[in-house]
C-alpha positions in Angstrom: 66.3 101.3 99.8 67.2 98.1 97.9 68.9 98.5 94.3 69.4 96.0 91.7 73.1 96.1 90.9 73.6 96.5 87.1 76.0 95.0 84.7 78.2 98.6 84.7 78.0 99.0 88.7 79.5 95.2 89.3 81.9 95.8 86.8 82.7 99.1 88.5 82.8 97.3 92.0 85.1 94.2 90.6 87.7 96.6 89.3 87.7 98.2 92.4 88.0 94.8 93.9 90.4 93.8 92.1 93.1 96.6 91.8 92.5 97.6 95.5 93.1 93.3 96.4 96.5 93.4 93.9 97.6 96.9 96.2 96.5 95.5 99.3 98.7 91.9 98.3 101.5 94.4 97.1 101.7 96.7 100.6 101.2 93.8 103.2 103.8 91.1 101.1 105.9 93.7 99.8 106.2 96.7 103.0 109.7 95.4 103.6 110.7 95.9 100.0 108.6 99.4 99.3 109.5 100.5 102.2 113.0 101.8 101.3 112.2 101.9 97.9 109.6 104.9 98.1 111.2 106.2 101.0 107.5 105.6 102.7 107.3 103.3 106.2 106.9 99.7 105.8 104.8 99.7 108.9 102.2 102.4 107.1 102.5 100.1 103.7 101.4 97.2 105.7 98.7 98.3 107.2 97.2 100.2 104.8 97.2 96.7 102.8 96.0 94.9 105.7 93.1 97.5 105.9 92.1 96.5 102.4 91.4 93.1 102.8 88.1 93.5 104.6 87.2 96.5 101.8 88.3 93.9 99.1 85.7 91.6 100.4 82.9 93.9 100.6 83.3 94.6 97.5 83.4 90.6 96.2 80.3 90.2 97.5 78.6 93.0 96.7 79.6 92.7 92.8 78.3 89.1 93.4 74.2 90.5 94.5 71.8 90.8 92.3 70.5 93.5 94.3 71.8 95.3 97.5 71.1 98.3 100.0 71.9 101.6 98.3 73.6 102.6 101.2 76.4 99.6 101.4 77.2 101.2 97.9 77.1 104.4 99.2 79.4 103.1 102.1 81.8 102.0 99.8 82.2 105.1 97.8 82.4 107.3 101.1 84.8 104.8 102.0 87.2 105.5 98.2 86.6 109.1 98.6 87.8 109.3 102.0 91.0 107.6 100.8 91.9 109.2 98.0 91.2 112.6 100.6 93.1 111.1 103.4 96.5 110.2 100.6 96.6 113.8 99.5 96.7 115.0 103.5 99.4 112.8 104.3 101.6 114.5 101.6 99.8 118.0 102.3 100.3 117.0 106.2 104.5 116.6 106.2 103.2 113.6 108.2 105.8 111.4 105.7 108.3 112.8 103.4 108.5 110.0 100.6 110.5 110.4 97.2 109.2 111.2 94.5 108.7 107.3 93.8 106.6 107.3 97.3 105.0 110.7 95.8 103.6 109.2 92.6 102.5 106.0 94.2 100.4 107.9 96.8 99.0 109.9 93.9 98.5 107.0 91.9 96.8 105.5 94.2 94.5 108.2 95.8 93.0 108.9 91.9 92.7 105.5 91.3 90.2 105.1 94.0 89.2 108.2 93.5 88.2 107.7 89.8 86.0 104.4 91.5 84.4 106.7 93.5 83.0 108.1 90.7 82.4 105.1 87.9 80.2 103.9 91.9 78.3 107.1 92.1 77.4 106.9 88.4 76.6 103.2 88.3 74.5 104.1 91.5 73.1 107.1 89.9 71.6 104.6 86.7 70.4 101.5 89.0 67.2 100.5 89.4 65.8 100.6 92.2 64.2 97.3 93.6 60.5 96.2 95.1 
C-alpha cells in the first residue's frame, strides 16, 4: 500500500537520518579512538558504522518522497527495533564487556533508535494513505 509521507513522519525519518549518519561517521572515523576509550572493539565500532551508511541513505530518500510503500517504512522501523534489541543482547549476552563509558553509549544508542522506532510507527500510524 502506498502512503503519503507527512510533514511529522519526514521529520521523524531525517532525525533518524541524521543522528544515525553523525554515529555511523563517529564509529567508522573514530573505531581506533573509541575503541580503547569504551573498552568496546574498534573492529565492532567500525562496522556497525559502516552498516549505517546504506540505512542512512534509505532513510534520505525516503524523507525526500512525497509518498512511499508502507512497508519500506515498516522496514525501517523493524530495522531500529531490531537494533536497539540486538545492543541490549550484546550487553545481556557477555558477548563484550565494555566500561561503563562503552555501557552508556550502547544504551544511548539502542533507545535512541529505539525512541525512532516509535516517533515511525506513530507517524505511520497518522499518514494517509495514497490512490
Amino acid at each position: 500500500m502506498t502512503l503519503t509521507i507527512s510533514p511529522f513522519l519526514r521529520k521523524a525519518l531525517l532525525a533518524d537520518a541524521v543522528v544515525s549518519g553523525a554515529a555511523s561517521i563517529l564509529m567508522v572515523a573514530g573505531a581506533s579512538l573509541l575503541g580503547p576509550l569504551l573498552d568496546l572493539p574498534a573492529a565492532l565500532l567500525f562496522w556497525c558504522g559502516l552498516v549505517l551508511v546504506p540505512f542512512v541513505a534509505l532513510l534520505f530518500v525516503l524523507a525526500r518522497r512525497k509518498t512511499t510503500q508502507r512497508l519500506l517504512v515498516l522496514d525501517v522501523v523493524l530495522a531500529n527495533a531490531l537494533w536497539g534489541a540486538a545492543s541490549f543482547a550484546i550487553l545481556a549476552t557477555g558477548l563484550i564487556a565494555p566500561n561503563v563509558l562503552g555501557v552508556l553509549f550502547i544504551m544511548g544508542q539502542a533507545l535512541a533508535v529505539a525512541l525512532f522506532a516509535l516517533l515511525q510507527i506513530a507517524g505511520l500510524r497518522a499518514a494517509p494513505a495514497s490512490a
